[in-house]
BAKOL-163000 format. One record per residue: residue number from 1; residue in three letters; x, y, z of N, C-alpha, C in turn. Coordinates in nm, 2 decimals, always signed. Each point is the difference from the previous one (the first is absolute). Layout:
% BAKOL-163000
    nr   rest       nX       nY       nZ      caX      caY      caZ       cX       cY       cZ
   NUM    Ala        X        Y        Z        X        Y        Z        X        Y        Z
...
This chain:
% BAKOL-163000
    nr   rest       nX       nY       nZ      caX      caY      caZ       cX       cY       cZ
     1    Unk    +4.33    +3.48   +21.56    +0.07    -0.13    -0.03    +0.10    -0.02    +0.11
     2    Unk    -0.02    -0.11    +0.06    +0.07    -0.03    +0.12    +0.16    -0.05    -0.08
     3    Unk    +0.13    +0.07    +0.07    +0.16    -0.09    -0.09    -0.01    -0.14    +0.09
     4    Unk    +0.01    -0.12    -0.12    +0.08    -0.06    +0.10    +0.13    -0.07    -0.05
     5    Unk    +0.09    -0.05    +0.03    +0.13    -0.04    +0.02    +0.01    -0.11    -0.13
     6    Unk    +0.12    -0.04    -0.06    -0.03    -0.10    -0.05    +0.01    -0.13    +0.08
     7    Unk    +0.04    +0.02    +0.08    -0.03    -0.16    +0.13    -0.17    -0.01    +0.00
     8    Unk    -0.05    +0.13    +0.00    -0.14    -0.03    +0.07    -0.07    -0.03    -0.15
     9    Unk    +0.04    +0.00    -0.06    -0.06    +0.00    -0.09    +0.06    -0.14    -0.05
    10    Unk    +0.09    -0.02    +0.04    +0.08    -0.24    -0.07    -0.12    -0.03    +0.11
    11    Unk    -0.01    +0.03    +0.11    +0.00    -0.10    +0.14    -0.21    +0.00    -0.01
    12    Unk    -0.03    +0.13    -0.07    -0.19    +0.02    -0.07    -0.03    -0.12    -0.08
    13    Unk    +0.09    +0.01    -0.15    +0.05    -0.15    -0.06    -0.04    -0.14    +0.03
    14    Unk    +0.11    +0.00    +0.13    +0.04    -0.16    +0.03    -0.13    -0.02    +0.11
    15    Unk    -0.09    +0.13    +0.06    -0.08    -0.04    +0.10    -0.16    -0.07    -0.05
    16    Unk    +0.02    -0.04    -0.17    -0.09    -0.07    +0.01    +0.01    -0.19    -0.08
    17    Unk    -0.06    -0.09    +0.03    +0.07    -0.11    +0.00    +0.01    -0.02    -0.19
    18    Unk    -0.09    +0.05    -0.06    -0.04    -0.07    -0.11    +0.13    +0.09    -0.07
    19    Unk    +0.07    +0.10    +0.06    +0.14    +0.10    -0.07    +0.08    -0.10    +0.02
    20    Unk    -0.03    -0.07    +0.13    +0.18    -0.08    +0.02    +0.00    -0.10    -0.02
    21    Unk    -0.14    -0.10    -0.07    +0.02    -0.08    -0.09    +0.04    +0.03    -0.13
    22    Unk    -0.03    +0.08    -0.04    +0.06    +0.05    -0.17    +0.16    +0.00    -0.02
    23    Unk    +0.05    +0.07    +0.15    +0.12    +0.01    +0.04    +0.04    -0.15    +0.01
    24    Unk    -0.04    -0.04    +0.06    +0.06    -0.17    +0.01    +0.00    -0.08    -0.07
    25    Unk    -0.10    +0.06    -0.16    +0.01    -0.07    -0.12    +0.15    +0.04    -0.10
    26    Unk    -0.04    +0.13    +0.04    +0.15    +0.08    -0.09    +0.15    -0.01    +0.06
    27    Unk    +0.02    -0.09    +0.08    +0.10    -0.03    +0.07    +0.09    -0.13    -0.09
    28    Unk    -0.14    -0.07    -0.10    +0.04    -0.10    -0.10    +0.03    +0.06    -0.10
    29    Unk    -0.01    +0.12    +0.00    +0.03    +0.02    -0.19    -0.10    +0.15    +0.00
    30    Unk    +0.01    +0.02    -0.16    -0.09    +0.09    -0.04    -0.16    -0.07    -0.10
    31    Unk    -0.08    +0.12    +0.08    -0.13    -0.07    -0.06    -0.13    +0.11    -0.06
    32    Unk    -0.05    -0.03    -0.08    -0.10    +0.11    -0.02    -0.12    +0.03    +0.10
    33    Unk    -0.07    +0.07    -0.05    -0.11    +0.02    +0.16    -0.11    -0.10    -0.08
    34    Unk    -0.02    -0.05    -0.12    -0.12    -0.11    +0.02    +0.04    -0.12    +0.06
    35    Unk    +0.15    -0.03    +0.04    +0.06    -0.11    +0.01    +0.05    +0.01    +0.15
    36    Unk    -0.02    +0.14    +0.06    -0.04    +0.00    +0.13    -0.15    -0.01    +0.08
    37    Unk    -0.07    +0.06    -0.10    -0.12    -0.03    +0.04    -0.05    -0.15    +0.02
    38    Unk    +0.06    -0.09    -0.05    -0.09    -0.16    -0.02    +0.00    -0.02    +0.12
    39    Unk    +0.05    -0.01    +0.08    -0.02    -0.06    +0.12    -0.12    +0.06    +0.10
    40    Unk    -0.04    +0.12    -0.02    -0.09    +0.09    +0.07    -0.16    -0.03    -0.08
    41    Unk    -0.05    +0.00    +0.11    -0.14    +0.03    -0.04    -0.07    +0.13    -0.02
    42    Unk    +0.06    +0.08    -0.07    -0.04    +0.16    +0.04    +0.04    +0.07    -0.21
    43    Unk    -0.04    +0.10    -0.02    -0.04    +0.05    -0.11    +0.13    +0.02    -0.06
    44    Unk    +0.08    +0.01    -0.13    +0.10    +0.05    -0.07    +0.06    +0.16    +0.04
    45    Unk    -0.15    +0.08    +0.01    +0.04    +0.15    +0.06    +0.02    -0.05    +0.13
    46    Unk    -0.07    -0.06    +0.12    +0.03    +0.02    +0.13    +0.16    -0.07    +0.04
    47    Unk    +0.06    -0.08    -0.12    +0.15    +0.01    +0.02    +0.08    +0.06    -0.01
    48    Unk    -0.08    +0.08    -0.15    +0.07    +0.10    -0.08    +0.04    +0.14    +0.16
    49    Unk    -0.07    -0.01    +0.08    +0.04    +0.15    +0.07    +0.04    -0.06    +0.14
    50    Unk    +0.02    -0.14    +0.03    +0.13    -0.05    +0.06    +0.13    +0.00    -0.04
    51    Unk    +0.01    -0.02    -0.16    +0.09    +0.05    -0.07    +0.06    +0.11    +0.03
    52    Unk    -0.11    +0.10    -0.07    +0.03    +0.14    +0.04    +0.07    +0.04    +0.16
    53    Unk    -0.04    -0.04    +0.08    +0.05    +0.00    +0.15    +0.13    -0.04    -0.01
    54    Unk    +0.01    -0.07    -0.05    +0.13    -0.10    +0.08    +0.14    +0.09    -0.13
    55    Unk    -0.07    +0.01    -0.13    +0.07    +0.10    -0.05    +0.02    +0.14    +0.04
    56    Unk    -0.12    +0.07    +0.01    +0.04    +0.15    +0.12    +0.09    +0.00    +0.06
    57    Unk    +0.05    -0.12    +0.12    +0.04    -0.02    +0.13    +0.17    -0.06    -0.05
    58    Unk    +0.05    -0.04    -0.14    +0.10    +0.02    -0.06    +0.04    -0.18    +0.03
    59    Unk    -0.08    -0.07    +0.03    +0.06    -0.17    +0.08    -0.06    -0.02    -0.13
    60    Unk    -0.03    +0.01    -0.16    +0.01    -0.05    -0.11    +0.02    +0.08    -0.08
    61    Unk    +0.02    -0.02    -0.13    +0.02    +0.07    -0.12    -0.05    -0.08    -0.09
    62    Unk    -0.05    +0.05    -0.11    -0.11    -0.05    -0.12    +0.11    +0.06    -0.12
    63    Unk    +0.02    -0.12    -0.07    +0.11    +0.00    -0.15    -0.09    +0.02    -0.13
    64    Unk    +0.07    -0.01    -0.10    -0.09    +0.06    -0.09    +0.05    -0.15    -0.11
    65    Unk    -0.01    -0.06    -0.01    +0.01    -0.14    -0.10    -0.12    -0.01    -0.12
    66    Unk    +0.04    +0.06    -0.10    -0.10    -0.02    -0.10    -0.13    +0.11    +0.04
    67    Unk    -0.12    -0.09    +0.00    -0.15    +0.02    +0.06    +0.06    +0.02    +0.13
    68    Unk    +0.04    -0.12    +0.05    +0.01    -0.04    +0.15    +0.08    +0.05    +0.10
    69    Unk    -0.09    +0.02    +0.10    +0.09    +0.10    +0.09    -0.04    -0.08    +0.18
    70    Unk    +0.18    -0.10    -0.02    -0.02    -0.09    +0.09    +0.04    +0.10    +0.11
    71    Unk    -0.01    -0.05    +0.12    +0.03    +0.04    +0.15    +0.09    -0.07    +0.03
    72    Unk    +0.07    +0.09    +0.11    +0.15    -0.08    +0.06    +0.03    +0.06    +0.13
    73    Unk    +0.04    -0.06    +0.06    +0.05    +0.05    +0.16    +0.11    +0.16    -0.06
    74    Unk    -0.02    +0.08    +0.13    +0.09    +0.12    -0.04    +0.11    -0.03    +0.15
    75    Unk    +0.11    -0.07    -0.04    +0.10    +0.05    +0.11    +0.03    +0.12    +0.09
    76    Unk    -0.02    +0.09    -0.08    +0.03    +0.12    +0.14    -0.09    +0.03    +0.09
    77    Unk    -0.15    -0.08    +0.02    -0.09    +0.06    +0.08    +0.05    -0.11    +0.12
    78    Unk    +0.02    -0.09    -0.06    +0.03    -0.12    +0.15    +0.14    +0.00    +0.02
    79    Unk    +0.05    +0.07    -0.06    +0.17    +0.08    +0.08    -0.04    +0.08    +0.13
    80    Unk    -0.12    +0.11    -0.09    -0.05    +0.08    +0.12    -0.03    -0.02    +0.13
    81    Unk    -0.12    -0.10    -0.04    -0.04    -0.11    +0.09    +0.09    -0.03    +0.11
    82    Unk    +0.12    -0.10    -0.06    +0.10    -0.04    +0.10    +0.06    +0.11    +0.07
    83    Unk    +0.09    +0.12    -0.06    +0.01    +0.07    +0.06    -0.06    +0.06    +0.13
    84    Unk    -0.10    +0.02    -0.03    -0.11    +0.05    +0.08    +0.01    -0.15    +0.17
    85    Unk    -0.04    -0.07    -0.07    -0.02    -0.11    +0.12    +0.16    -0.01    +0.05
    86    Unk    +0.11    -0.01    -0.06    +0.15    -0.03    +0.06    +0.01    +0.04    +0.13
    87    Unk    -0.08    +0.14    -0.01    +0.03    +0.10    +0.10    -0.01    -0.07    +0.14
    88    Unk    -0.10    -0.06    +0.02    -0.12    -0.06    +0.10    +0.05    -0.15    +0.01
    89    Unk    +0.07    -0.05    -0.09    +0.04    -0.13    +0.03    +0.16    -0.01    +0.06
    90    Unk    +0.08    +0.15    -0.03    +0.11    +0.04    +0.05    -0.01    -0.03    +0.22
    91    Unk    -0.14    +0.13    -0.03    -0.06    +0.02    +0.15    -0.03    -0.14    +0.11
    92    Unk    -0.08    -0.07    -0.12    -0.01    -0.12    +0.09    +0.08    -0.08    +0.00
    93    Unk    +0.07    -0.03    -0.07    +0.13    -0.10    +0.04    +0.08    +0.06    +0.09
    94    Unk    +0.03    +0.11    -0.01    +0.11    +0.10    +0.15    -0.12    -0.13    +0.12
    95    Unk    -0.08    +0.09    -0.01    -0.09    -0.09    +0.14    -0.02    -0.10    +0.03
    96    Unk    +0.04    -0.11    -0.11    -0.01    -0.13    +0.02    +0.14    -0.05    +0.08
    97    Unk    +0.11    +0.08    -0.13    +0.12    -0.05    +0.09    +0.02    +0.05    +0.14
    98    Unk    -0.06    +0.13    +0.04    -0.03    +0.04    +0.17    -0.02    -0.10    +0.11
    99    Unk    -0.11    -0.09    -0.06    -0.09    -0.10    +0.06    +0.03    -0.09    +0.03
């Protein structure tokens, strides 16, 4: 089993489009996965394990409400995120103001 990072594992996530539409739904609120699925043309399980992905990768959390177990953005993975990218935006601004 190959380790990899939790970055490589947000950034596996975010690298496919139909993840960072779900993401860009959950940015409105919380929603269950049939009520993410509507908009897709694709099977209840084949969301179900974009789900799963985007939960692995810690950029959601799944609540427990009754039956229903809506989805919601997880703040500390896109803390990560930022952190991660600050570094490089630190870098390039030094260079811009150089220029």
């Amino acid at each position: 089993m190959v380790f990899m990072s939790n970055l490589d594992i947000i950034f596996h996530a975010l690298s496919d489009p139909t993840r960072r539409a779900i993401l860009a739904k959950l940015a409105s609120g919380e929603f269950t996965i049939g009520e993410l699925a509507k908009p897709f043309s694709m099977t209840l399980p084949a969301i179900s394990k974009h789900i799963s992905i985007l939960e692995k990768s810690g950029l959601i959390v799944r609540g427990r409400d009754k039956q229903m177990r809506p989805c919601k953005l997880q703040h500390s993975a896109f803390k990560e995120i930022d952190q991660y990218l600050s570094q490089y935006r630190r870098i390039l601004n030094q260079r811009l103001d150089k220029a």
